[in-house]
C-alpha positions as CSV (number, residue, x, y, z in Angstrom):
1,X,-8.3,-1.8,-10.2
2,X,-11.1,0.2,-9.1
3,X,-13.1,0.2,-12.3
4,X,-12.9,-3.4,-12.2
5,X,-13.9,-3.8,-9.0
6,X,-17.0,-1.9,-9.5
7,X,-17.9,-3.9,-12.5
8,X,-17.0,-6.8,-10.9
9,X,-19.8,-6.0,-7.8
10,X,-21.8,-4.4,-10.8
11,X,-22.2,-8.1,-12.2
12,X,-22.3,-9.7,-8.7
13,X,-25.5,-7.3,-7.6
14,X,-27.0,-8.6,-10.7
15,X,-26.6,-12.0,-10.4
16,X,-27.4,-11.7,-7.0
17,X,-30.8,-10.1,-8.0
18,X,-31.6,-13.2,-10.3
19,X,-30.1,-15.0,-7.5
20,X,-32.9,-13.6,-4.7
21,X,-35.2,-13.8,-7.0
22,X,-35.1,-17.8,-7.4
23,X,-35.3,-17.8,-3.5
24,X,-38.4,-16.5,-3.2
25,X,-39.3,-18.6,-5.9
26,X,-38.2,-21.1,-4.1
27,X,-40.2,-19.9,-0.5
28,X,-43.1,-19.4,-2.4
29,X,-43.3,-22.8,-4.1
30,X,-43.0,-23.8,-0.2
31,X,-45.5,-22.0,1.2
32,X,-47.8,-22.9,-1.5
33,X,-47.0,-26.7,0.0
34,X,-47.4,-26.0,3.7
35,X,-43.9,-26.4,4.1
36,X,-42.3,-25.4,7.6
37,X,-40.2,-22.3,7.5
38,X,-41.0,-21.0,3.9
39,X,-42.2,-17.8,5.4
40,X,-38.2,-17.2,6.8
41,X,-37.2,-18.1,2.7
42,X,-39.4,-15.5,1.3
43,X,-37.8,-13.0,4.0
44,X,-34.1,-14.0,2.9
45,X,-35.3,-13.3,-0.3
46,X,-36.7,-9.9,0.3
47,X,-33.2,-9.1,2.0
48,X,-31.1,-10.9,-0.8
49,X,-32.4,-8.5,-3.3
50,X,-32.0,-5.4,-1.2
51,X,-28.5,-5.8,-0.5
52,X,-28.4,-7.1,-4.2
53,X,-29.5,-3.3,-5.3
54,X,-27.4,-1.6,-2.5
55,X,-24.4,-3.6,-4.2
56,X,-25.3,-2.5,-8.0
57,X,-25.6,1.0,-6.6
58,X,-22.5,1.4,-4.8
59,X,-20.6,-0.8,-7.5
60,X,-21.5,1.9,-10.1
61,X,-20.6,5.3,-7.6
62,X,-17.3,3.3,-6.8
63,X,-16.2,2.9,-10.4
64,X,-15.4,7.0,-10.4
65,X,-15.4,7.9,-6.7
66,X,-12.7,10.1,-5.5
67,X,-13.1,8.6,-1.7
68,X,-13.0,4.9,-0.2
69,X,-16.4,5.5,1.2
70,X,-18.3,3.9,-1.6
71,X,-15.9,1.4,-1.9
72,X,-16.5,0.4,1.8
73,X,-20.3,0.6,1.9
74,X,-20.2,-2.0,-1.0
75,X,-18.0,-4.1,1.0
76,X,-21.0,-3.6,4.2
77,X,-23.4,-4.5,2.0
78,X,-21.7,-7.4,0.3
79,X,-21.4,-8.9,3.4
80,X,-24.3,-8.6,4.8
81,X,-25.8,-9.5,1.7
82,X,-23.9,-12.8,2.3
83,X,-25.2,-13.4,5.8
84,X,-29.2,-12.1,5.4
85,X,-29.5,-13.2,1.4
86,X,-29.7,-16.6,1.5
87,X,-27.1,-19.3,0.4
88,X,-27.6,-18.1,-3.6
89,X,-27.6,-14.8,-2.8
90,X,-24.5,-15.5,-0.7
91,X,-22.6,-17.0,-3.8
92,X,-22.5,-13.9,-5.6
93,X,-22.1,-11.8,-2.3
94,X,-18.8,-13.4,-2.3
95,X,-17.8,-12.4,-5.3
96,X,-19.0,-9.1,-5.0
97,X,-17.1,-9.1,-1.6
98,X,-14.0,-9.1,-4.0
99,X,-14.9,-6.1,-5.8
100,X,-15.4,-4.6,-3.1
101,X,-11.4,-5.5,-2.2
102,X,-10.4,-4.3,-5.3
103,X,-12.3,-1.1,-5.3
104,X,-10.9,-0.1,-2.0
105,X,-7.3,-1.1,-3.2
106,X,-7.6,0.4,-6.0
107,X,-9.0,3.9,-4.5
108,X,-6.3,3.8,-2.5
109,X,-3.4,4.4,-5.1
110,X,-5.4,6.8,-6.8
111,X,-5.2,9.4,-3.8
112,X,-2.0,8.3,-3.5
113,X,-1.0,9.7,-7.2
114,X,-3.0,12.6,-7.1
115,X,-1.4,13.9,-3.7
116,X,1.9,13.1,-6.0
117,X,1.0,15.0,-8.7
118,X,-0.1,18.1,-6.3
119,X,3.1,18.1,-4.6
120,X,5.1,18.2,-7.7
């Protein structure tokens, strides 16, 4: 469960990144208008794809970590991803929120066997 959690994030960060990206599309298409606010959509875009790249990065160093540190950054960022991205970035965030889950899970019962297999 932990290798798919990590590609599961893996694919979120991505889409997220395409995700941000189309935000500040969006922003700057606003602030090429004069329209109110399109400064702040820009911003959430800048953040969506930072937390976007913090969830590709952690997604891959979750897929083989020994610990549950990894796994829990990626959940960190995955949320706050959600509540600074924007509401695309915060689609994917979601579902990176669940790899996150499953990385965590999944770390979990790996210690589990190994401090089975040194005790026997």
């Amino acid at each position: 469960m932990k290798k798919a959690g990590g590609i599961i994030s893996l694919i979120a960060g991505i889409l997220g990144v395409i995700a941000a990206v189309v935000t500040m599309f969006i922003g700057g298409v606003g602030a090429a208008f004069g329209g109110e606010g399109a400064e702040t959509v820009i911003g959430l875009g800048w953040l969506g794809i930072l937390f976007s790249f913090l969830t590709i990065i952690f997604g891959a160093v979750a897929i083989n970590a020994k610990s549950k540190v990894p796994s829990i950054i990626l959940l960190i960022s995955a949320i706050l991803g959600a509540i600074f991205g924007g509401t695309f970035v915060a689609v994917f965030m979601v579902l990176a929120l669940i790899g996150g889950i499953l990385a965590v899970i999944g770390t979990k019962k790996v210690e589990e066997k190994s401090q089975e297999a040194k005790e026997a």
